[in-house]
C-alpha positions, 0 to 999 in steps of 0.5 A, a space after each residue: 502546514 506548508 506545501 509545495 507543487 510536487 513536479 508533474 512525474 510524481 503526480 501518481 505517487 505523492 499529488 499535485 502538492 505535498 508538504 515536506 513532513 509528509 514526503 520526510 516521513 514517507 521516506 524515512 518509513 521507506 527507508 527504515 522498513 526496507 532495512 528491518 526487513 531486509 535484517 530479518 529476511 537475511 536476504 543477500 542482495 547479491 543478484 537482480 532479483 533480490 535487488 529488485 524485490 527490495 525496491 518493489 518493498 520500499 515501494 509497498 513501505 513508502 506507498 503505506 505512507 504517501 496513501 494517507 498524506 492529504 496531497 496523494 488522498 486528494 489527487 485520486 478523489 477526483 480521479 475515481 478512474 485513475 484510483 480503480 487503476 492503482 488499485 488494479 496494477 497493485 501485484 506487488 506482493 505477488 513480484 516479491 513472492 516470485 522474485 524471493 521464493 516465498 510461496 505463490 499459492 499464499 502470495 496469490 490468496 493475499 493479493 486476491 483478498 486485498 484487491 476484491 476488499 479495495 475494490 468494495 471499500 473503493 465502492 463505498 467512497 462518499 459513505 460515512 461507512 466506507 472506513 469502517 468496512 476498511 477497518 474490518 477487511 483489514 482486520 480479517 485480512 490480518 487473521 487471514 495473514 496470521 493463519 497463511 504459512 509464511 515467513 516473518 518478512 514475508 508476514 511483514 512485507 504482506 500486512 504493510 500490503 494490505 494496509 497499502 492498497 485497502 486501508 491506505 489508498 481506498 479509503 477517500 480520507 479527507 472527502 466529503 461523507 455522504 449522509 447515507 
């Protein structure tokens, strides 16, 4: 596969280099679940705020995506610091919850079990567990999400989150496994 040097300012996003099928499908995924979701929400975007949240969920979307791509992968295993940021600054869920009035309670438990489950799985980079431990986080976070009140968009939106920020971005995908 083919790839290019990403300009300086979408470091952060999609790495230093990127191939055009990786950036295309983070995109088109982008693109293509914001408008599913949007259908299903029902929701106008008529004011900033809903406004707002569709960009803050295309980023969730395309973040799903980029997260797994070798470029984005590579960029923060060797930046180890700048990947317990990302992890950090992650209130997406949260924004959305407040800008399209879902309810902050389940916002709030879904944001706190998605960041503490990144925080362990970022911990265990280098081990041949570490996508393991992922998987099963991931999987009682879908329970978690499943049993949570929430409406179906929310639900959505919510699952691409967890995959994001647990699955997508704290597993080291690429690295070396340690043999421990």
């Amino acid at each position: 596969m083919k790839y290019f040097k990403t300009p300086e300012f979408l470091f952060e996003v999609l790495g230093e280099k990127q191939s055009l099928l990786e950036v295309g499908c983070t995109l088109v995924f982008a693109l293509v679940g914001s408008w599913v979701i949007y259908l299903v929400a029902g929701v106008e975007l008529d004011n900033w705020k809903s406004m707002l949240a569709f960009l803050v969920i295309a980023d969730v979307l395309a973040g799903c995506i980029a997260n797994f791509s070798y470029g984005t992968n590579e960029y923060y295993s060797q930046r180890p610091k700048n990947r317990l940021i990302f992890i950090a600054i992650h209130v997406h869920i949260l924004a959305v919850a407040w800008l399209l009035s879902e309810p902050l309670d389940s916002a709030m438990i879904i944001w706190g079990f998605t960041i503490v489950s990144a925080f362990i799985v970022n911990a265990l980079k280098g081990t041949r567990i570490q996508c393991f431990i992922a998987a099963n986080l991931m999987c009682y976070g879908i329970l978690l999400l499943i049993y949570l009140p929430l409406s179906n968009w929310f639900l959505m939106v919510s699952a691409f989150f967890l995959i994001k920020v647990l699955f997508s971005f704290s597993v080291d995908h690429f690295g070396k496994q340690a043999e421990r």
